[in-house]
C-alpha positions as CSV (number, residue, x, y, z in Angstrom):
1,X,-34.0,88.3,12.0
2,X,-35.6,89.4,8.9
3,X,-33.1,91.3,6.5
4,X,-34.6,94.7,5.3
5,X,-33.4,95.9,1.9
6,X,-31.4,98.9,1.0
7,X,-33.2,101.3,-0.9
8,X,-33.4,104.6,-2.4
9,X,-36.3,106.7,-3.7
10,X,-36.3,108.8,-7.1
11,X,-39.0,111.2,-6.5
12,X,-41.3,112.5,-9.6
13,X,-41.2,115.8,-8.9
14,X,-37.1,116.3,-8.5
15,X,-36.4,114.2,-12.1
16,X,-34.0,116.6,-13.9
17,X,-36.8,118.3,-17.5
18,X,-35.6,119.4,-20.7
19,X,-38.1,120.5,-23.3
20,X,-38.0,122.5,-26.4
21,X,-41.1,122.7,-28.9
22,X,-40.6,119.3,-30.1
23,X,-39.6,117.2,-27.2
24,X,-39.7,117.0,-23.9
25,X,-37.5,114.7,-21.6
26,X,-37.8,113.8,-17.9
27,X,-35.4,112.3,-16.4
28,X,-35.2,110.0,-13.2
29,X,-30.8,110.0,-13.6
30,X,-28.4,112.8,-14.4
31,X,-28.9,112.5,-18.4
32,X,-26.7,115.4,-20.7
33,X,-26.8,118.6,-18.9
34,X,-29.1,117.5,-16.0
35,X,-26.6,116.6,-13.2
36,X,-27.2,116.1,-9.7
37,X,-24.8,114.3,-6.8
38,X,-28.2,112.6,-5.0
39,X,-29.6,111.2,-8.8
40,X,-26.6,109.1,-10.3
41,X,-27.8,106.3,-12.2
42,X,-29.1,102.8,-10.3
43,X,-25.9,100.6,-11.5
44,X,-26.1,99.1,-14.7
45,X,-29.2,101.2,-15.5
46,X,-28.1,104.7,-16.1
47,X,-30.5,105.8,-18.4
48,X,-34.0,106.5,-17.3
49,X,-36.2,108.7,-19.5
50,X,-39.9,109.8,-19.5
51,X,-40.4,111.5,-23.2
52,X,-43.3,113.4,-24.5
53,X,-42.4,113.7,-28.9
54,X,-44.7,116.6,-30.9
55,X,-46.6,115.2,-33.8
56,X,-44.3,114.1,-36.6
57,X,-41.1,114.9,-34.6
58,X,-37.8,113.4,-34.0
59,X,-35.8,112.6,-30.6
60,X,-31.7,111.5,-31.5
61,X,-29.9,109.5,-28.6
62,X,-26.5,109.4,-28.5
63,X,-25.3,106.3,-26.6
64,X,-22.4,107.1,-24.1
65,X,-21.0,103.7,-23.6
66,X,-22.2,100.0,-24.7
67,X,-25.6,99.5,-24.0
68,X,-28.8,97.6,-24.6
69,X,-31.6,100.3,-24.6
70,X,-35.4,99.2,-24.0
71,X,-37.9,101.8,-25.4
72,X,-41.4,101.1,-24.2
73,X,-44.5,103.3,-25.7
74,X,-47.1,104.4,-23.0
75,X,-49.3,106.1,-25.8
76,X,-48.5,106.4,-29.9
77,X,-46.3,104.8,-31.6
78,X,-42.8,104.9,-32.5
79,X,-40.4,104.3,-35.1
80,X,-36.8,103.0,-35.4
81,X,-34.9,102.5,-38.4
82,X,-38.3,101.5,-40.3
83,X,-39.6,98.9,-37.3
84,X,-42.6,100.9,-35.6
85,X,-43.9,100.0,-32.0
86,X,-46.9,101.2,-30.1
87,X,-48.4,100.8,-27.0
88,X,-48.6,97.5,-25.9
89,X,-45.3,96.7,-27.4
90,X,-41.9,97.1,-26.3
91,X,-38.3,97.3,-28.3
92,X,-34.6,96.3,-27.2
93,X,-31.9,98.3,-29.1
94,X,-28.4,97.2,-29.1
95,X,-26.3,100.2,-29.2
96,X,-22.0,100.5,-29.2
97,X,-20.5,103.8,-27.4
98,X,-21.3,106.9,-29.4
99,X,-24.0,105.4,-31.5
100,X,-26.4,107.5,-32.7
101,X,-30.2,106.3,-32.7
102,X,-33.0,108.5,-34.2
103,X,-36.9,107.7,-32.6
104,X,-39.9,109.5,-34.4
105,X,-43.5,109.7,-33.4
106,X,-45.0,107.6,-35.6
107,X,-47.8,109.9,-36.0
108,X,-48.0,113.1,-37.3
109,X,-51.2,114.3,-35.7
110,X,-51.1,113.2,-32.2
111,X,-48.4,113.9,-29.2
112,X,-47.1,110.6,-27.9
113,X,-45.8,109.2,-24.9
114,X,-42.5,106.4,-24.4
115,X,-40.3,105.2,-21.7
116,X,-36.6,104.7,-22.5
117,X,-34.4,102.8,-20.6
118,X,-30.5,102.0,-20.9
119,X,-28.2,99.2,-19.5
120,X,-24.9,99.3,-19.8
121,X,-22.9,96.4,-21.1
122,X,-19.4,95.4,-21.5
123,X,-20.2,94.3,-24.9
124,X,-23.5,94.3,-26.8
125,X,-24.3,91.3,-29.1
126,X,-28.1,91.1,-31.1
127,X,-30.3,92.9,-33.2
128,X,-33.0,94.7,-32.8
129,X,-36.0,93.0,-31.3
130,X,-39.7,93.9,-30.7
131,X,-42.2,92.0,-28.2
132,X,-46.0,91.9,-28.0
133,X,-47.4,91.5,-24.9
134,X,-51.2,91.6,-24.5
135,X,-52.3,89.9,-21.4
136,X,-51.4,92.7,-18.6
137,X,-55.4,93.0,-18.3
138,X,-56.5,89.3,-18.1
139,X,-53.1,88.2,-15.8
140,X,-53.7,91.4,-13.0
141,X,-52.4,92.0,-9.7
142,X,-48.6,90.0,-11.3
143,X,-45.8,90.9,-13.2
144,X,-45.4,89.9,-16.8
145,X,-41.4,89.8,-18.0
146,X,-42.0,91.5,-21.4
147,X,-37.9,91.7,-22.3
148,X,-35.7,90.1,-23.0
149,X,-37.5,87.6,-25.4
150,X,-37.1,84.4,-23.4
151,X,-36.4,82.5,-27.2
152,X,-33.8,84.5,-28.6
153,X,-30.4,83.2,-28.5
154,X,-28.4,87.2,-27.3
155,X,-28.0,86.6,-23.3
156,X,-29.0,90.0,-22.0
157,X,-27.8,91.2,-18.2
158,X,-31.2,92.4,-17.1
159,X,-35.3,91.8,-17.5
160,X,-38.2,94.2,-17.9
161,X,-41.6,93.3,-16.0
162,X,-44.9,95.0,-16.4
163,X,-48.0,94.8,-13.8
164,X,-51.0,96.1,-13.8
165,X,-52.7,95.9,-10.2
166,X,-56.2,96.2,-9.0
167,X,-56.6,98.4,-5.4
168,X,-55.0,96.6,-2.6
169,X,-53.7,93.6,-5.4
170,X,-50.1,92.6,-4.3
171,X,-47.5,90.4,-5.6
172,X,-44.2,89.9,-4.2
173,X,-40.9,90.2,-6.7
174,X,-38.7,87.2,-6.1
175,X,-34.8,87.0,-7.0
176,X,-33.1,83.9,-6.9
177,X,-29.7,85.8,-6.7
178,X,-30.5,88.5,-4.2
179,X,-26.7,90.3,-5.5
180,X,-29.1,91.1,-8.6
181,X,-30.5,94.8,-8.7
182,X,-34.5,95.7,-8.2
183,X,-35.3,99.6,-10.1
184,X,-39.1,99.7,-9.9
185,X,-40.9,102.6,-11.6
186,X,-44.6,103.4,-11.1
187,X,-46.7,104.7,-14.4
188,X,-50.3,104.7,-13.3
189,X,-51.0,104.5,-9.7
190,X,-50.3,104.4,-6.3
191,X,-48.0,101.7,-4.8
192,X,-46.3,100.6,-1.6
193,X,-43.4,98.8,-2.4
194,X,-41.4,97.6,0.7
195,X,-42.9,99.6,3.0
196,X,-42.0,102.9,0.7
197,X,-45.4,104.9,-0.8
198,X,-44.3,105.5,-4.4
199,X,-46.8,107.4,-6.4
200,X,-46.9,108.2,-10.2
201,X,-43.6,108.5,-11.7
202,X,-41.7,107.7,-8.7
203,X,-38.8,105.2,-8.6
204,X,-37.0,102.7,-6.3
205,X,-34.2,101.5,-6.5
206,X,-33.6,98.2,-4.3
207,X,-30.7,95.9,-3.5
208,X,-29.5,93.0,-1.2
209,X,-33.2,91.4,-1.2
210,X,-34.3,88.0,-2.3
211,X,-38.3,88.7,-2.1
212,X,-39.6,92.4,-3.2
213,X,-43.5,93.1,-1.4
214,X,-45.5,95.7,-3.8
215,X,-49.3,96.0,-3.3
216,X,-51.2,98.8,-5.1
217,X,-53.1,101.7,-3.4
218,X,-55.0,102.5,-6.6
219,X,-57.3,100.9,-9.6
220,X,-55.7,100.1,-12.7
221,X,-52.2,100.6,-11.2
222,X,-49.2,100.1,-13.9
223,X,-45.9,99.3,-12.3
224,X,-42.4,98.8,-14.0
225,X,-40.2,96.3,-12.9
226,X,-36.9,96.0,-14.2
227,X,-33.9,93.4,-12.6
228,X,-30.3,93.7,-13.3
229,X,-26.9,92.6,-12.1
């Protein structure tokens, strides 16, 4: 009999918003002030945040326990403590409990667009560390781990994948330890992941699965894939 994983759907449309002139947040989790019984955080990933930063502003994160945060740039750039990313590129911050980390918008012209994500950690060890990756268009229709940086020495409890999928592509999300979490999150697109329609924005989390079935319903579908455990 074929094992069906657990899951639970984050819908776009019922992620917690907080925007002022400068910034605006939307969050998958509770995150600050937005708090909501049916939206606690995915395990070890409490911390998933959709941001929109005005030209030449400033965002300040506030880490609430030990935690590796992975900041991801959709569109712009960003900068943090003088190392600047942009799109195509994707940064792990090591961050202690009540750690304070500013992110500007690298440009002060244009609105910009970055995905931040936090893992929490018993104890966080590294520095910070950027990644390239460049291949999402010639590699479609797979997933590309883009972090952790498989040649630095830190061990990191969780992995960040990227894919971007032609209509009807599909690839199928293996874990070799099937205790380990599955949080997908869709960012261009349509998908069906296990069965589950997930459009733009939407999340899923999955657990007590060894293989994870995604196909796209869309061109140039982007899908986030992140593991943890």
């Amino acid at each position: 009999m074929t094992k069906v994983a657990a899951a639970k759907i984050f819908l776009a449309d019922e992620r917690g918003i907080h925007e002022t002139e400068r910034l605006q947040i939307r969050s998958t989790f509770c995150f600050e002030n937005y708090v909501n019984e049916h939206k606690q955080s995915a395990g070890d990933l409490y911390v998933l945040n959709d941001n929109i930063l005005a030209p030449g502003a400033a965002a300040t994160f506030i880490a609430t326990q030990n935690s590796y945060m992975v900041l991801l740039p959709i569109a712009g750039a960003i900068t943090v403590k003088e190392t600047t990313i942009a799109a195509g590129q994707v940064m792990i911050v090591p961050m202690n409990e009540k750690e304070q980390l500013t992110i500007r918008n690298a440009f002060s012209n244009e609105t910009i667009n970055y995905l931040q994500l936090c893992f929490k950690t018993d104890s966080v060890d590294g520095k910070i560390l950027s990644n390239t990756f460049d291949e999402l268009n010639k590699n479609q229709n797979e997933l590309k781990e883009i972090a952790p940086v498989k040649d630095q020495q830190a061990q990191y409890p969780f992995s960040v994948s990227l894919g971007l999928f032609n209509g009807r592509g599909e690839t199928t999300c293996t874990l070799k330890d099937p205790t380990k979490k599955i949080f997908v999150f869709v960012i261009t697109g349509a998908f069906e992941v296990e069965g589950r329609l997930l459009h733009e924005s939407d999340g899923l989390a999955l657990w007590n699965s060894s293989n994870v079935e995604m196909e796209a319903l869309s061109n140039d579908a982007l899908i986030l894939v992140t593991k943890f455990w």
